[in-house]
N, C-alpha and C positions, 0 to 999 in steps of 0.2 A: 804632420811630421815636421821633424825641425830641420831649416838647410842643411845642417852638416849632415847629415845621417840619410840626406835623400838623394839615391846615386843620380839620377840626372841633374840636378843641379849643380853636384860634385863636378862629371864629365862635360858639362856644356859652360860655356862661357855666355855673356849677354848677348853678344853679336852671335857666337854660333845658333843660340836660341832663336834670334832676330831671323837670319837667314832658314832656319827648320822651318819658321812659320808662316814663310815667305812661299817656299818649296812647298807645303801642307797644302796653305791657301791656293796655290795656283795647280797644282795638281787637282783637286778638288772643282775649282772653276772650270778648265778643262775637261775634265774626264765627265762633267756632270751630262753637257749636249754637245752634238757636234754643230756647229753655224755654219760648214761651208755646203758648197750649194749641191745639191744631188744632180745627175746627169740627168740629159735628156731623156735617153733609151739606156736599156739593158734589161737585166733578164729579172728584177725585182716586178711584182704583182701590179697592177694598175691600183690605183688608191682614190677612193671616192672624194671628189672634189666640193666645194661649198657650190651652193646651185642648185639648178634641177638634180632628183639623187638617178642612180641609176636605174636603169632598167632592165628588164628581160630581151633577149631578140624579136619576141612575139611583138612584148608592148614597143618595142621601137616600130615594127612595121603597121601596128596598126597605128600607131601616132601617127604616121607617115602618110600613110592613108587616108585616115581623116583631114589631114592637113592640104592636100592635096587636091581630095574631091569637095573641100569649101573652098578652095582657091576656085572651082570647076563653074563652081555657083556666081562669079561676080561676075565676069563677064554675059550674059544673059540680064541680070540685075539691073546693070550699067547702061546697056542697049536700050532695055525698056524706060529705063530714066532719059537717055538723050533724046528717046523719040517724044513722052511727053514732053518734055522743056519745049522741043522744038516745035510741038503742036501747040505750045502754050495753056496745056490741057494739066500742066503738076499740081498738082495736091499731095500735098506731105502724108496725108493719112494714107491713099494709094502708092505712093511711092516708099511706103514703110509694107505695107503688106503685099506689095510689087519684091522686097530685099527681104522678107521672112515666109513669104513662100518655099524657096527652096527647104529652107530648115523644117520647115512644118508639114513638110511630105516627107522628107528622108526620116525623120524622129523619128515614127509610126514605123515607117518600114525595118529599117534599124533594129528597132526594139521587136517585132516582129518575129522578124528574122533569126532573134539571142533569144527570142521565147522558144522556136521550134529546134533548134538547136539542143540547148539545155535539157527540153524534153526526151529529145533523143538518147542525151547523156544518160540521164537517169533512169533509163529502162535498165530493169535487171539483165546481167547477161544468162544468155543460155547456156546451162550444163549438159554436157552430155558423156553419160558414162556407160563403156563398155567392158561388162566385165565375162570371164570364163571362166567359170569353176564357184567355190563357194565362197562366198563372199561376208564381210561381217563390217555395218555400216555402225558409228558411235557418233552419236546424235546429241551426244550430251551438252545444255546450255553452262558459261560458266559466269557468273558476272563477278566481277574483279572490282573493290574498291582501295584506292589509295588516297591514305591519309595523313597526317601528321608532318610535325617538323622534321622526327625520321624515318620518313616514307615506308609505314608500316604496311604491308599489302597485305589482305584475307583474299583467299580466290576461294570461291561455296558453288556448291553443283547445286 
């Protein structure tokens, strides 16, 4: 289009232009993020940090746990190292399976333990139905496949 004939060039002068693109650009700069600093507290969600990622309450208590009864284990570990030193009886090979002891009783049990557990889980539970009068039970299996990019489903008796 030619200057004459193009209304904003008509209505804006150079400077006025100068100062629009001024206004443009810093509007634009600002509204893009905000940089000033979010509060402490208040009532917005907790936001997952860089680091350890979060956890469940479960898995915090048994972290907790764990951490705690290996803490449980060095004192005993320690004891039995000061006494050889002091019998002048150390040997490193004993004083390593003296500190992996504990580990190597708890594993076993540990795992034990989440094996009869789990077993437990997976027992089916028991139904128990009472009914009064005549009754009509529908047994029918259905197996359902989904497939495609648009998620075309068949369900077949």
């Amino acid at each position: 289009m030619p200057a004459e004939t193009d209304p904003i060039r008509i209505a804006m002068t150079d400077q006025d232009a100068a100062v629009e693109a001024r206004r443009i650009i810093a509007d634009f700069a600002t509204s893009y993020r905000d940089q000033s600093p979010v509060p402490r507290y208040g009532d917005s969600p907790p936001v997952a940090q860089p680091g350890i990622p979060p956890m469940t309450v479960r898995t915090t208590e048994v972290t907790r746990a764990i951490m705690f009864s290996s803490l449980a284990t060095v004192p005993p570990g320690l004891i039995a190292v000061a006494v050889m030193v002091a019998s002048e009886h150390a040997d490193p090979t004993v004083i390593g399976m003296i500190c992996a002891a504990p580990a190597a009783i708890a594993v076993p049990i540990l795992a034990l333990a989440r094996l009869v557990r789990r077993a437990g889980e997976s027992t089916p539970a028991e139904i128990h139905n009472h009914y009064d009068g005549p009754v009509y039970q529908d047994q029918r299996h259905i197996n359902s496949r989904t497939s495609g990019v648009w998620a075309n489903t068949k369900n077949q008796q």
